[in-house]
N, C-alpha and C positions, 0 to 999 in steps of 0.2 A: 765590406765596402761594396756600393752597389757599383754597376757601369755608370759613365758618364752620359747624361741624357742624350746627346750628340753619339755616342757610339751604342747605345741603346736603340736609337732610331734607328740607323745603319744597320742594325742587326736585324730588328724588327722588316725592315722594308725589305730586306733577303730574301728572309726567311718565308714569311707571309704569303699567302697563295698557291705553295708550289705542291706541286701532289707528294705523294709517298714517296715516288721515285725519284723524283726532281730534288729529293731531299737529300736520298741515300748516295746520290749519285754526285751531289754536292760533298756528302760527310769524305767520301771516297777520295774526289778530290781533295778536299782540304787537308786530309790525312796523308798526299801523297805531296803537298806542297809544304809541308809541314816536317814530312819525313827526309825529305831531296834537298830541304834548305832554302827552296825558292818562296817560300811566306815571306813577304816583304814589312807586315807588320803582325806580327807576332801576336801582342795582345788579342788586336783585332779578331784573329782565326779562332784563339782559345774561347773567348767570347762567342764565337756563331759556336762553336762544340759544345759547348755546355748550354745552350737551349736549344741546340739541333734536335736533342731525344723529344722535348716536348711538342716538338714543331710535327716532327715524324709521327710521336703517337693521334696529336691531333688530327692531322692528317688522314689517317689510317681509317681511325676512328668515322670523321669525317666520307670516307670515301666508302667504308661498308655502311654506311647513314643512306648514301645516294643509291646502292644496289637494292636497299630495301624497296618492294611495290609500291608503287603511289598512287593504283587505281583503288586501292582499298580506303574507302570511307573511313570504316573504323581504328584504321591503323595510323591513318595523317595525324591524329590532335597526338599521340602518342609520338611517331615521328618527328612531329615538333617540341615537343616539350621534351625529348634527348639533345635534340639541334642546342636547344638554348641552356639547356645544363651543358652540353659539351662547351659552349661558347665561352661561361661563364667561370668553368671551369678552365678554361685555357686563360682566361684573363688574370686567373687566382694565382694560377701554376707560375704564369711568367711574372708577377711581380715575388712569387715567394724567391723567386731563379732570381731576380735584380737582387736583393735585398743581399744575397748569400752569396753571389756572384764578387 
């Protein structure tokens, strides 16, 4: 059963954006909200947990994309055509996550 499109978005809007850390540092929290009793809705946090991992790795992924050189000519058409596998591949990942969520 997948999420409800309405807590799908919610998750997505979260998640989206946030660097490596901003992620781990969310899982951390959540983990400590979750363990203390103070998650107010429950489903909600297991939902961000279970595409946090993907979130992170794109992220990650993403973020050693950006340290690569970008004065190199011949590296850009290559640098981008990872960018847009990565992208596309995060799009594949998160609906396989809805579907099995």
């Amino acid at each position: 059963m997948g999420l409800h499109f309405c807590v799908e978005a919610d998750v997505k809007k979260l998640l989206q954006g946030q660097t490596y850390r901003g992620l781990e540092a969310l899982q951390k929290s959540i983990w400590s909200m979750m363990h203390d009793g103070t998650a107010k809705v429950v489903e909600f946090w297991e939902a961000v947990l279970r595409q946090l991992e993907v979130y992170k790795a794109m992220a990650f992924l993403k973020e050693i994309h950006g340290k690569l050189p970008n004065e190199d000519a011949n590296i850009k058409p290559e640098r981008d055509r990872i960018l847009a596998v990565l992208e596309k591949l995060q799009g594949q990942i998160e609906d396989d996550l809805i579907k099995f969520v």
